[in-house]
DRENTIPA-230845 format. One line per field, with one value per residue (C-alpha): x, y, z; residue in one letter. Coordinates in nm, 3 decimals. Layout:
BEGIN
px	c(X/...)
py	c(Y/...)
pz	c(Z/...)
rest	c(A/...)
***
This chain:
BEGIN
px	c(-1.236/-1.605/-1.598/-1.771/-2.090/-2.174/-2.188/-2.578/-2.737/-2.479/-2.721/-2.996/-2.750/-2.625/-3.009/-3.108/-2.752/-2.880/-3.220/-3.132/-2.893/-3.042/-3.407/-3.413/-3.248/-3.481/-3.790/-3.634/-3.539/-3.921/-4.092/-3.880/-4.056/-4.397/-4.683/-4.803/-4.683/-4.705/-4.385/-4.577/-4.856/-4.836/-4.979/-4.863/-4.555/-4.378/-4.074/-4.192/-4.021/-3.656/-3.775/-3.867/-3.513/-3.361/-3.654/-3.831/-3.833/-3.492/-3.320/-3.106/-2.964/-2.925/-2.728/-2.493/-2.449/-2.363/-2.179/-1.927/-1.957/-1.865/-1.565/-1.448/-1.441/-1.241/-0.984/-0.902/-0.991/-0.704/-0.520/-0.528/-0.464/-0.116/-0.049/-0.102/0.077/0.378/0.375/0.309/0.613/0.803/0.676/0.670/0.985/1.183/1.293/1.379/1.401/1.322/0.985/0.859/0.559/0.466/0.471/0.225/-0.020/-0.035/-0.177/-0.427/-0.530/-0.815/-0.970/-0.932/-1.047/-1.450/-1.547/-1.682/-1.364/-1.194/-1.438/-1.412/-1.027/-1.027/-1.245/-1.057/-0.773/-0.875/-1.020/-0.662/-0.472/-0.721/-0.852/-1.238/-1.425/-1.548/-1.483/-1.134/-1.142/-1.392/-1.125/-0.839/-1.043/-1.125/-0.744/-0.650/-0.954/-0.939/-0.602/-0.582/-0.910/-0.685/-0.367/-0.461/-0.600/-0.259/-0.027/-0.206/-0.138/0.210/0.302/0.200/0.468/0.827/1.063/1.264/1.050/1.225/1.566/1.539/1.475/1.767/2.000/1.897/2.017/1.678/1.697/1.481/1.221/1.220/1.194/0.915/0.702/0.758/0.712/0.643/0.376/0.178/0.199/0.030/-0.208/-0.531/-0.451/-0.398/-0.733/-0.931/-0.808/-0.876/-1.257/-1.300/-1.139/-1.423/-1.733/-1.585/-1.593/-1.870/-2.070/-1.929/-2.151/-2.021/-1.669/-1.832/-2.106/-1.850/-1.613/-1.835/-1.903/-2.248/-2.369/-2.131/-2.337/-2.259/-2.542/-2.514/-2.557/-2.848/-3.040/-2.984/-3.061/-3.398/-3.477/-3.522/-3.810/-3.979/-3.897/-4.007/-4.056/-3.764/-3.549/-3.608/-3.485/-3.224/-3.099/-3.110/-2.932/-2.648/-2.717/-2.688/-2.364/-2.201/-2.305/-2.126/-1.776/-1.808/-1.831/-1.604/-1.335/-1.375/-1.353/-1.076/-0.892/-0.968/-0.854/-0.505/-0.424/-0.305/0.057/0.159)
py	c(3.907/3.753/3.394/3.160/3.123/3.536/3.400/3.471/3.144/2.956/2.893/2.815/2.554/2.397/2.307/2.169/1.982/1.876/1.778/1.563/1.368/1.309/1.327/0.977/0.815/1.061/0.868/0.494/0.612/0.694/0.455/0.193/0.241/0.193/-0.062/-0.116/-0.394/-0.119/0.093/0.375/0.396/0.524/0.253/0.395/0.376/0.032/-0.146/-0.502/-0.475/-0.393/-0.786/-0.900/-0.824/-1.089/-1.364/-1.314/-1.565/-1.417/-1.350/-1.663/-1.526/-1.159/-1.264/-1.490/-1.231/-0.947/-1.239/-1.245/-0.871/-0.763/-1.065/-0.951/-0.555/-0.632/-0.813/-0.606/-0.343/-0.410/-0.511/-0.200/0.030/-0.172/-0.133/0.196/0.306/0.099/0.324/0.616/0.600/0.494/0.831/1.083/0.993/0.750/1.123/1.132/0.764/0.666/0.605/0.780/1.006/0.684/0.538/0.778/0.753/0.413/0.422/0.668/0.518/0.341/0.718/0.778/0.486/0.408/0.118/-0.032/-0.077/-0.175/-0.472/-0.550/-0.565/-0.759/-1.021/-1.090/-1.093/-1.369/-1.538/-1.561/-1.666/-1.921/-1.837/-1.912/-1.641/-1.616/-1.509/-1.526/-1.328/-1.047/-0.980/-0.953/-0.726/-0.548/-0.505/-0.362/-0.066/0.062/0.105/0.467/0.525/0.431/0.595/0.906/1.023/0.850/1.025/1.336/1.288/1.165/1.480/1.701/1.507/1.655/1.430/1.574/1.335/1.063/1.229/1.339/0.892/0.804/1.112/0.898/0.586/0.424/0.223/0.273/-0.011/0.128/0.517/0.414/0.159/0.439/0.765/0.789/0.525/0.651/1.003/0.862/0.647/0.913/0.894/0.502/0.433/0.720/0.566/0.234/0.318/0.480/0.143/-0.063/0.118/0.168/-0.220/-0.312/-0.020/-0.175/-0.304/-0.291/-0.457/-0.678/-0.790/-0.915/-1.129/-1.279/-1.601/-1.826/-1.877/-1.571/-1.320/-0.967/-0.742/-0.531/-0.807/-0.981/-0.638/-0.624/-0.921/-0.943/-0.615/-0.729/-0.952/-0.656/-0.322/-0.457/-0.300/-0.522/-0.394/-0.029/-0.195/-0.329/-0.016/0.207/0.008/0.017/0.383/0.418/0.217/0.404/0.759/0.608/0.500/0.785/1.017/0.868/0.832/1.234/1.288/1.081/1.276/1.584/1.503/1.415/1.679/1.860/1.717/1.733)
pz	c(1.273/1.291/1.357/1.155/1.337/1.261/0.909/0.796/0.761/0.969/1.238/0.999/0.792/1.120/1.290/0.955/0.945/1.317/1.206/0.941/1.102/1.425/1.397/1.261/1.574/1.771/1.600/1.650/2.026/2.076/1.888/2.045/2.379/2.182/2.354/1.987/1.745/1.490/1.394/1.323/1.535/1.909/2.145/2.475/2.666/2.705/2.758/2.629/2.303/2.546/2.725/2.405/2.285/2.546/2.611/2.248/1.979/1.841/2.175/2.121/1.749/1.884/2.146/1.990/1.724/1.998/2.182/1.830/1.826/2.152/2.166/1.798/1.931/2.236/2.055/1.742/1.945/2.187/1.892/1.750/2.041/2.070/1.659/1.671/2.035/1.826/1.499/1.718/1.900/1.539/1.382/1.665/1.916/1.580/1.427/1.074/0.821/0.518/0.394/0.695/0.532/0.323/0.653/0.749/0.441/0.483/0.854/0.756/0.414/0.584/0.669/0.288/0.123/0.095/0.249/0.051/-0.153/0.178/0.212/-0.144/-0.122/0.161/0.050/-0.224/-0.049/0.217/-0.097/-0.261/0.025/0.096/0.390/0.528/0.599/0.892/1.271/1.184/0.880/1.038/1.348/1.053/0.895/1.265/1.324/0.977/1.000/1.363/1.353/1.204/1.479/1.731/1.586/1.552/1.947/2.028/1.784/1.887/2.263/2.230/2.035/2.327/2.568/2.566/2.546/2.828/3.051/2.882/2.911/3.284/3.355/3.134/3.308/3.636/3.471/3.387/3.094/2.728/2.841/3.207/3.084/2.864/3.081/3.409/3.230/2.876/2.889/3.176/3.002/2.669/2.821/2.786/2.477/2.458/2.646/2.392/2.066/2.227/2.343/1.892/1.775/2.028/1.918/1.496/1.549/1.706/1.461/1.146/0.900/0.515/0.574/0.772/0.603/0.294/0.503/0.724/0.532/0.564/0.920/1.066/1.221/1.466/1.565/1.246/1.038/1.222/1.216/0.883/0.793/1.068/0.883/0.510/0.663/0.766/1.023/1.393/1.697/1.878/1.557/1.690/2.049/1.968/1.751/2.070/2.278/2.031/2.032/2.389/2.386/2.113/2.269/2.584/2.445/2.260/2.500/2.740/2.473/2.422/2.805/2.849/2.569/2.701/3.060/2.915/2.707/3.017/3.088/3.433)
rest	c(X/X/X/X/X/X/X/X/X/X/X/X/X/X/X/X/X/X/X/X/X/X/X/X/X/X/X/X/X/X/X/X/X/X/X/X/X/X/X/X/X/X/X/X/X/X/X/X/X/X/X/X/X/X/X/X/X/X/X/X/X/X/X/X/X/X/X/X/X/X/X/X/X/X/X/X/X/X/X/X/X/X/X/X/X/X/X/X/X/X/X/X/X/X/X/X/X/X/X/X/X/X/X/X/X/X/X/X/X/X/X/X/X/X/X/X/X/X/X/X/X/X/X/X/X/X/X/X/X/X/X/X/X/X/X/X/X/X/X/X/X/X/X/X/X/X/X/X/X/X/X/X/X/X/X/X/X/X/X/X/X/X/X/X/X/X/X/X/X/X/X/X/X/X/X/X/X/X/X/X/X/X/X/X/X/X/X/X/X/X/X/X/X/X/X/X/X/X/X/X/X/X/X/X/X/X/X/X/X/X/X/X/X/X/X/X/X/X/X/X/X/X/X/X/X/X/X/X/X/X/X/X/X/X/X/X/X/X/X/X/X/X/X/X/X/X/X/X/X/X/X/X/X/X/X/X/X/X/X/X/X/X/X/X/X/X)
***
């Protein structure tokens, strides 16, 4: 049987797929090493808007806004990865209960949902239990979102460990919390450390939910491009944008890796 890329026009489909999505962040990438205060014009090869990005006029509001972002990343992030390693082991090694595929459709409703109806939910949910928005209300919002990221690299890895492991420590007369924090844990934590690294760069990436919970005065990176960019597309802009590039290629990567190194159990 042919596989799918013997298809005729598969090739054709996937480079203009290719193209469409990634020529745009191939432009940005260049242009943000252009010498010329233009965004369209070449003016030689320079890294002044990359300085102007940390000693520039509006160093001091990009940094505290990737300040909140990074801080706000780590901790749902973290958050998250714990969350999800909890429901994992509830649905893969809690067998059979009640409710347990709702269960399931639940955790992955945020991968369903658009997100814009996420943030609008949310919103008015902070607004009727009376809470600020703010920092507080972006890492609630953090938490709830990355936890299917993190869930499912997780679920996926502790499906692929037998649970003999578990019964060979208890036949040697380790206890539940013992068999799990000196075997089973161990085991899953590829996948622990991969759905952590999605959950970091799906936060620090997010703009939409973001944007509608962060209340007056409450900025991450996202929104402070955003919001530099209805002023008018500058050359720090395109900067900035590739560094968060670079960083989300990174954890992205690594996450991937990291996966891939654990799905062979030893």
């Amino acid at each position: 049987m042919k596989g799918v890329r013997h298809y005729p026009g598969f090739l054709a489909m996937t480079l203009a797929c290719l193209l469409v999505l990634y020529a745009p962040l191939a432009v940005v990438a260049v242009y943000s090493f252009n010498g010329s205060t233009s965004i369209t014009q070449w003016g030689g090869f320079s890294l002044r808007w990359y300085g102007d990005v940390f000693t520039g006029p509006e160093a001091g509001r990009f940094g505290q806004a990737a300040w909140n972002s990074l801080t706000i990343a780590l901790i749902a992030s973290t958050t998250a990865a714990a969350i999800a390693t909890a429901a994992a082991l509830a649905m893969i090694r809690g067998g059979a209960f009640h409710g347990r595929q709702a269960s399931f459709a639940l955790i992955n409703l945020p991968l369903m949902v658009p997100e814009i109806v996420i943030a609008v939910s949310t919103l008015i949910f902070f607004s009727t239990v009376g809470l600020t928005t703010g920092y507080l209300t972006i890492l609630l919002a953090h938490i709830t979102f990355c936890i299917p990221f993190a869930y499912l690299p997780i679920a996926a890895r502790l499906e692929g460990i037998e649970g003999t492991y578990e019964q060979a420590a208890r036949d040697l007369y380790a206890t539940r919390a013992q068999a799990f924090r000196l075997i089973l844990l161990p085991l899953m934590m590829p996948g622990v450390v991969s759905g952590w690294l999605l959950a970091f760069i799906i936060s620090l990436d997010d703009f939409i939910i973001t944007n509608f919970v962060k209340g007056a005065g409450m900025e991450t990176l996202p929104t402070a491009i955003f919001g530099s960019v209805k002023q008018g597309i500058k050359p720090n802009i395109m900067a900035i944008s590739t560094l968060m590039l670079g960083v989300s290629v990174l954890f992205v990567t690594a996450a991937y890796l990291v996966n891939r190194k654990g799905q062979k159990i030893p």
